[in-house]
Structure formats: structure tokens, C-alpha cells
N, C-alpha and C positions, 0 to 999 in steps of 0.2 A: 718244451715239455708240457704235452696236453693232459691234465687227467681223464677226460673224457676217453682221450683214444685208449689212454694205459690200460682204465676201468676193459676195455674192449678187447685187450688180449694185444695193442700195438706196441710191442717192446720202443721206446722213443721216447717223445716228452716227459717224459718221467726223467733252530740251535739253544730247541729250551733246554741250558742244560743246569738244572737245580741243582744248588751244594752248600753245604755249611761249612763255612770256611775259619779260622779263627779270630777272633771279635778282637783283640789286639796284637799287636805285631811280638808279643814274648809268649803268647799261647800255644802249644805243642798238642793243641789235638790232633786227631788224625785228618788226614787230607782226604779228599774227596776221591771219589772212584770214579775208575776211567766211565766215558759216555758208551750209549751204544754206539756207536760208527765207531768209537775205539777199540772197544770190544770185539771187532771183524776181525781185529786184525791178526790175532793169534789163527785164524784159518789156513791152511794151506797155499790157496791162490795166492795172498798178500804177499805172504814171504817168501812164496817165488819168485814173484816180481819183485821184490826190494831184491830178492840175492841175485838176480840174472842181471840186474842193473846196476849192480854196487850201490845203490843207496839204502842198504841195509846197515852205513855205518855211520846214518845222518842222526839217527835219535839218538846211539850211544855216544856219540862227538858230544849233543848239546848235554847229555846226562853227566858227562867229565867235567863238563864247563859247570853247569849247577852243582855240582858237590864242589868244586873249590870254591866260590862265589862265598863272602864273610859277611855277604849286605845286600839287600834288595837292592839297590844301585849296581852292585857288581852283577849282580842274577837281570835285571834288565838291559845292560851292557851285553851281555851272553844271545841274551834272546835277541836282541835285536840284530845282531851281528850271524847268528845260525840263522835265523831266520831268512834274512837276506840273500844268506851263502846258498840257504836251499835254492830261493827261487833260481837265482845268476848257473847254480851248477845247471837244475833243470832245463834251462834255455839254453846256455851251452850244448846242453848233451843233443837236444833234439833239432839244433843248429849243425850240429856235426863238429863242433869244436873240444880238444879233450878228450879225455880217455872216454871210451864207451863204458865201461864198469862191470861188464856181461855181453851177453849173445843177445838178448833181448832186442829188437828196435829202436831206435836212438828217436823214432818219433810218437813214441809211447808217452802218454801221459800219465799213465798209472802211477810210477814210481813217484811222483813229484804228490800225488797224493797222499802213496799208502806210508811214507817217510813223515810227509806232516803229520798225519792221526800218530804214530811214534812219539814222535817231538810233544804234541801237545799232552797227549797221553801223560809223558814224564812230568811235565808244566803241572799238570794238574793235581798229580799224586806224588809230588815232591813234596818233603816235612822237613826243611831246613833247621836247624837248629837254632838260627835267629828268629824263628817263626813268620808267618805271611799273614798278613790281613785278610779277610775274602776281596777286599777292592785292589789289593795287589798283584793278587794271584789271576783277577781275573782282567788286573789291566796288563800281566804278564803276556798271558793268553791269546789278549786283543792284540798287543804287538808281535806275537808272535805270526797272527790268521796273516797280518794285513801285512808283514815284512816275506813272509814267505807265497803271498800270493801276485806279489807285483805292485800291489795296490798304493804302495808309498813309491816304486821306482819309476813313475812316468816320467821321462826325462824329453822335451827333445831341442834341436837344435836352435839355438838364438841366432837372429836375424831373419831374412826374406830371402825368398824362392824356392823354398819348399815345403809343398802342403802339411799338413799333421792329420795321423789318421790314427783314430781309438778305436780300438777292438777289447769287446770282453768274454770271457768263456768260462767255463761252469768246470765241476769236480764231475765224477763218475756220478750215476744215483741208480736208486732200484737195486742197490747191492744184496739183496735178500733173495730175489729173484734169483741173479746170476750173478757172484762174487768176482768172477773176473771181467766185469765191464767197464768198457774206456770211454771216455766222452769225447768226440772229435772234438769239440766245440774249443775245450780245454787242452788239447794237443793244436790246435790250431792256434791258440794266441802263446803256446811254447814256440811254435815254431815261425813265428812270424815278429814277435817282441823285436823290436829294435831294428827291423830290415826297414831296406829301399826298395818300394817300387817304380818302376821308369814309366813315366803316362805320359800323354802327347801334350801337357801343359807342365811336364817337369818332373824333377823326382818328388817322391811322398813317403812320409817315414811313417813307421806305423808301430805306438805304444800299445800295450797291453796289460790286460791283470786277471785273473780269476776271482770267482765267488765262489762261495759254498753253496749246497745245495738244503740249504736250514731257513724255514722259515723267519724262527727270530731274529738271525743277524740281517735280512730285512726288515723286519721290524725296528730294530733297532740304529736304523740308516747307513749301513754298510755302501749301498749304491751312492746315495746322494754325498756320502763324505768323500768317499773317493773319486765321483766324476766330478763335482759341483768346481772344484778348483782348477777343471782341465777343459769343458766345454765350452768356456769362452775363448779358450784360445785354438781349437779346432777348427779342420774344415772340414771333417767327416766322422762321423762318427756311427758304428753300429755293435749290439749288441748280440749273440751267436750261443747258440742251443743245439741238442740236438731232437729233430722231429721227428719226420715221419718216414716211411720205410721207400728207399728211392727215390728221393725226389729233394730237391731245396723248395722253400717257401720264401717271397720277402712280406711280413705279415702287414697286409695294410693299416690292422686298427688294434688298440691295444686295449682290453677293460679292465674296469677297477674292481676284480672281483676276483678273491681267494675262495678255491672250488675243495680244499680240502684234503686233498692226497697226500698224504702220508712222505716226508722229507728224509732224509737220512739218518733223521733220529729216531722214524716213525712215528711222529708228531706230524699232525693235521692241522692246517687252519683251516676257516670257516668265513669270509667276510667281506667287507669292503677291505681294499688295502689300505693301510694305517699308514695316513702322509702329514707331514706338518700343515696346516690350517687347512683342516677339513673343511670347512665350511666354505671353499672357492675349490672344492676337488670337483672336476668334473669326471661324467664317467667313463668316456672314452679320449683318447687321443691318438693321433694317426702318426704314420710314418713319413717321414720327410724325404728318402732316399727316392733316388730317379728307378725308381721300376719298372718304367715300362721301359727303360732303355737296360737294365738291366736283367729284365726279361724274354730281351729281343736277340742278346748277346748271346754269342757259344761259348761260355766259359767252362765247360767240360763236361763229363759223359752223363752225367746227373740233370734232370731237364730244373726247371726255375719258372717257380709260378708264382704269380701275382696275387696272395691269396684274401679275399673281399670278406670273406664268412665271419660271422660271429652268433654269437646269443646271445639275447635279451629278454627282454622283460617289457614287452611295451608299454608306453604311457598309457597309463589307465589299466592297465591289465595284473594280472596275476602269475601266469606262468609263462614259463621259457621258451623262446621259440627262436628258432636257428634262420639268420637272416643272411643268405647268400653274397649278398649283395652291401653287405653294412649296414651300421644301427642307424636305424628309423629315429626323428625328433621327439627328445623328452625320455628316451627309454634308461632301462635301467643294466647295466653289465650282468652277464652271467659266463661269460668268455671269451676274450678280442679272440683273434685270428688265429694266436699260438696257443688256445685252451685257458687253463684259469689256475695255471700252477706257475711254478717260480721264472721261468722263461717268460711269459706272460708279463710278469710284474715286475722280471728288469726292464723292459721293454716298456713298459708302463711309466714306471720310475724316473728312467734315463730322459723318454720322450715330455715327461710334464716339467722335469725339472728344464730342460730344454725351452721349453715354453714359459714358465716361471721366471726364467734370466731374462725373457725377450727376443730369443733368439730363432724364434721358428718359420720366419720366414728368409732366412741366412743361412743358417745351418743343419743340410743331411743327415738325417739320421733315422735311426731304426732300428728292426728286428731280422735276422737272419735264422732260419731252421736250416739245419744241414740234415743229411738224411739219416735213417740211422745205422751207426757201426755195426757190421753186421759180421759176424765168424763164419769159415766155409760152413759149408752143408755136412753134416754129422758130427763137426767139431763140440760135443758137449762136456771137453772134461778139461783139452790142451787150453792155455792160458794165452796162445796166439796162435797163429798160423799166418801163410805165405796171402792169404785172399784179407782176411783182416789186415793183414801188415798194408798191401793193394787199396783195399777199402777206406783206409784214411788217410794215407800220403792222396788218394784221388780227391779224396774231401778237401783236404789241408790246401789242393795246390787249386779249387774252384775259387774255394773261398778268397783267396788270396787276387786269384782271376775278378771276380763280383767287387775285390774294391777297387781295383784297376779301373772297368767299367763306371762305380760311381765316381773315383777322383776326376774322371777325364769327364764327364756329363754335369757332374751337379755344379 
């Protein structure tokens, strides 16, 4: 997700959410109102995709659950347990396991999205009559992002002989643009959660989780909580976005610089990225994954580049300048290889924390851009079609091809 290209017209690289809540747990003000990315959802598109999917009847389940609930412990019980059910249905569906629920594509990611903004939605503007705390309601919330995104279900198999491989993928974005767009990135780690790949050193099992596309819950270490307890016990690991228009990237460098574009809340950030002890951040860091052997590969009709480029800020200098070839000694970030927006900064995140444990000269890892999902040619109103549906089962099964090549190389 580059802003640079977005700013350009390239549909591709492309969670402040304020509220006053009630100051003690028997206070009966009014709850807070939905966000804007909740707010979409009463549009048209959304609720075709929740009704062609059957998961139109995931927000009203957790809403039954919350009106019997006599106790924040009973109302946390609820969330945790919808939460989870969402993610395990979503992965099913897009496994092909289980009712399809609709006509829809069973490798769509949409529905697993536009059902959480539901869920939370209700989370947020539920007025129990035991009443919620603001730090209740918003530790509700937090269990709910990270039960329904995968991010607590990393499981994998105990013992030896088979590798572990971490994949993460992202929510739709730029929904203002175009209301019905799917992120492969986030259909890709649906439909890959929990499988075996067979490689010439064994099988390798491969976890998953999705992020939002919100600045703050970066901010507020969303990436490092959830991978920090899994990358020591990996042997590969990469991070997955969607880029640029036909083609994959593996990005070689990552910088430390939020370039501003406008998030799903249409909230912008502006800066260096906010990591725990600033004062050893460096500004870039690179990718660990074998690319050029993964570059050399046919893994499917999409070609796969190596990509070097960034901008900086040279030592001593003042303005920007686009370095083909990667950052020059002493410079300053202005966008690793995947741009300077949130794909960027998991890829940043993942790679310093990486580095932070000790692990970077052991452990594969990095940044993958998938190209971008694209609808046929005229399609401006239908919510899929047969070339879209083509266009990302071809993305889903590269990607999946790309870690084959790393598990067996690195």
C-alpha cells in the first residue's frame, strides 16, 4: 500500500476512534457512535456481500448474546467466543469446508470483514444496563479486533519435522473510492490459515492473521503483540499487501516513515513510525527472504521483482530523492520499497522486531506486494464477477507458490 502511487491515480497500496464512554461501571450515558468505516456499512455493496455470503447473521448472533449477558464477564465470554467463531467460519468458508451461505465466492474476503465492522459496530453502541466503563468497552472491542482476526489463534504443531510458516494480510481499504473492494492480501491468509505445504525439505504448515487498515492500532502495537510471541519459533515468515497493478514485489528495504494517506478512518498520519525505544530505531531495515531465488522462480502468471527503490533524504540534505538502488549511508526514510503507508510499516515492524529478538541472521523474512485485485473491464457497479473471482484464486495460489520457493531455499 504505497501512497505515493495512490496519490497517482494507482488503485493498490492503499483507528483514532474517539469516544466518551461512562466514568463508572453503573453510569447509563449514551454509548458512543458507530466509527466511520462502520458507518459504510449501511451502503448497498456491504449488505450484499454479507446476504450472498450468509454472514449477515454474524452481528445479529453476537447482538442476542449481548442483551442476555447480566455482567461484563458474561459480555466478554460472548465476545470472545463470536469473535473467534467469526474468524474459524471465515477460514472454513474460503477452505471450502461448510455451507457456502450464498452464491458468492467462497474465496472472498469481504464478508469476514464487512460482518466484523457489524459486530463491532454493536460493541460499541451497546448501553447494558449494568453499564460499561470506557476501558471496558474498549477492552471489549480489543478482544473482539484480535479474536476475530486470527491474531490470538496461531497454533501450530508440537514437535520436529515440520517447518512453520507466518503469513499476515490486511482488511479491504480506499473503501470511499470504491465500496466493493477485496484485498487479496486478506483472502490469501483465509485461505491458506492452517494448510500444508509439501517442499523438498518437508511439509510446512502455515499460520495466519489479519490487521486492520488504521493507523492507530499500529500505533498502539497491534503487530509487535501478536507476532513478537510467534517469531522465535518460526522459520519463515512474511508480511502480504496489496500493490501494484500486475506484478508482485518482494520489497527489499523497509523505512521508518508514515507518508500520511488517509486510513479507513480517513485519519492520516504524518512521521517517523512510533516504536518502543526510539532512540536505537534505525531508519531502515531490509528483508531477509531469498529473492533472488524467489525471483528466478515461475510461480504463476504474475511476474516477481526484486524491488531495490526507496526515498530519502540524504545525509546532510534536505529533500527527497528516489534511490533506485537503496538508501545511501546516514540517510533519512521518506519510503522503503512498499511506499510509506501501513504495508510499509508492517513490514517495517515485523522486520525490526525481527532484528530486536536477534534473529536476523536465522530467520526469513519480509514484505510481499501482490498485485492489485482488479474487476473485468466495465464492471463498475457488480460486487464481483467471473475475472475478479480468476484474479484472486491466481493471486491466492502465487502467493502460496512464493512460500514454497522460500521454505525450500532459505
Amino acid at each position: 500500500m504505497n501512497s505515493i502511487r495512490v496519490r497517482l491515480g494507482v488503485l493498490g497500496l492503499a483507528l483514532l476512534t474517539g469516544f466518551t464512554a461512562p466514568t463508572t461501571a453503573s453510569a447509563a450515558q449514551a454509548a458512543p457512535s458507530p466509527t466511520i468505516e462502520e458507518q459504510r456499512l449501511g451502503r448497498a455493496a456491504p449488505q450484499e456481500i454479507l446476504r450472498r455470503s450468509g454472514f449477515d447473521t454474524a452481528a445479529p448472533r453476537l447482538a442476542r448474546a449481548l442483551e442476555g449477558a447480566r455482567s461484563y464477564r458474561e459480555a466478554r465470554r460472548a465476545v470472545t467466543r463470536e469473535g473467534a467463531r467469526l474468524w474459524q467460519r471465515a477460514v472454513e468458508r474460503a477452505q471450502g469446508r461448510g455451507p457456502a451461505g450464498g452464491d458468492l465466492s467462497r474465496d472472498d474476503d469481504r464478508p469476514l470483514y464487512w460482518a466484523r465492522l457489524g459486530m463491532t459496530r454493536d460493541v460499541r453502541t451497546w448501553e447494558p444496563a449494568f453499564g460499561l466503563t470506557d476501558g471496558q468497552r474498549a477492552a471489549l472491542l480489543d478482544e473482539l479486533e484480535r479474536t476475530s482476526r486470527g491474531q490470538d489463534a496461531i497454533r501450530y504443531p508440537h514437535g520436529k519435522g515440520m517447518k512453520r510458516i507466518l503469513l499476515t494480510g490486511f482488511d479491504p481499504f480506499t473503501l470511499d473510492r470504491d465500496i466493493r473492494i477485496s484485498n487479496p492480501s486478506g483472502a490469501t491468509a483465509l485461505a491458506l490459515d492452517g494448510t500444508v505445504i509439501e517442499t523438498a525439505d518437508g511439509p510446512a504448515r502455515i499460520e495466519t492473521a489479519v490487521f486492520p487498515v488504521r493507523w492507530q492500532d499500529f500505533t498502539d502495537g497491534s503487530v509487535e503483540r501478536t507476532l513478537r510471541p510467534q517469531l522465535p519459533k518460526v522459520d519463515l515468515f512474511t508480511t502480504v499487501s496489496q500493490g501494484r497493478v500486475g506484478r508482485f514485489d518482494i520489497e527489499r528495504t523497509n523505512g521508518a516513515w508514515r507518508g500520511g494517506f488517509g486510513d479507513n478512518e480517513t485519519i492520516g498520519r504524518t512521521g517517523t513510525v512510533p516504536v518502543s525505544d526510539p532512540a536505537s530505531q534505525p531508519q531502515w531495515t531490509t528483508t531477509t527472504l531469498p529473492y533472488a531465488a524467489i525471483t528466478a522462480a515461475q510461480t504463476g502468471r504474475f511476474p516477481v521483482y526484486d524491488n531495490t527503490s526507496v526515498t530519502e533524504i540524504p545525509a546532510g540534505g534536505t529533500e527527497s530523492v528516489v534511490r533506485p538502488d537503496g538508501p545511501t549511508p546516514g540517510s533519512t526514510a521518506r519510503a522503503g520499497g512498499g511506499g510509506d503507508y501501513l504495508s510499509n510499516e508492517i513490514a517495517y515492524r515485523a522486520t525490526l522486531l525481527r532484528d530486536r529478538l536477534g534473529l536476523h541472521t536465522t530467520l526469513p523474512g519480509g514484505h510481499v506486494h501482490t498485485p492489485v485485485l482488479q474487476f473485468a473491464a466495465g464492471n463498475t457497479s457488480e460486487v464481483t464477477d467471473p475475472e475478479f473471482v480468476r484474479n484472486r484464486l491466481d493471486i491466492i495460489a502465487q502467493v502460496r507458490a512464493i512460500l514454497k520457493v522460500a521454505a525450500e531455499t532459505a
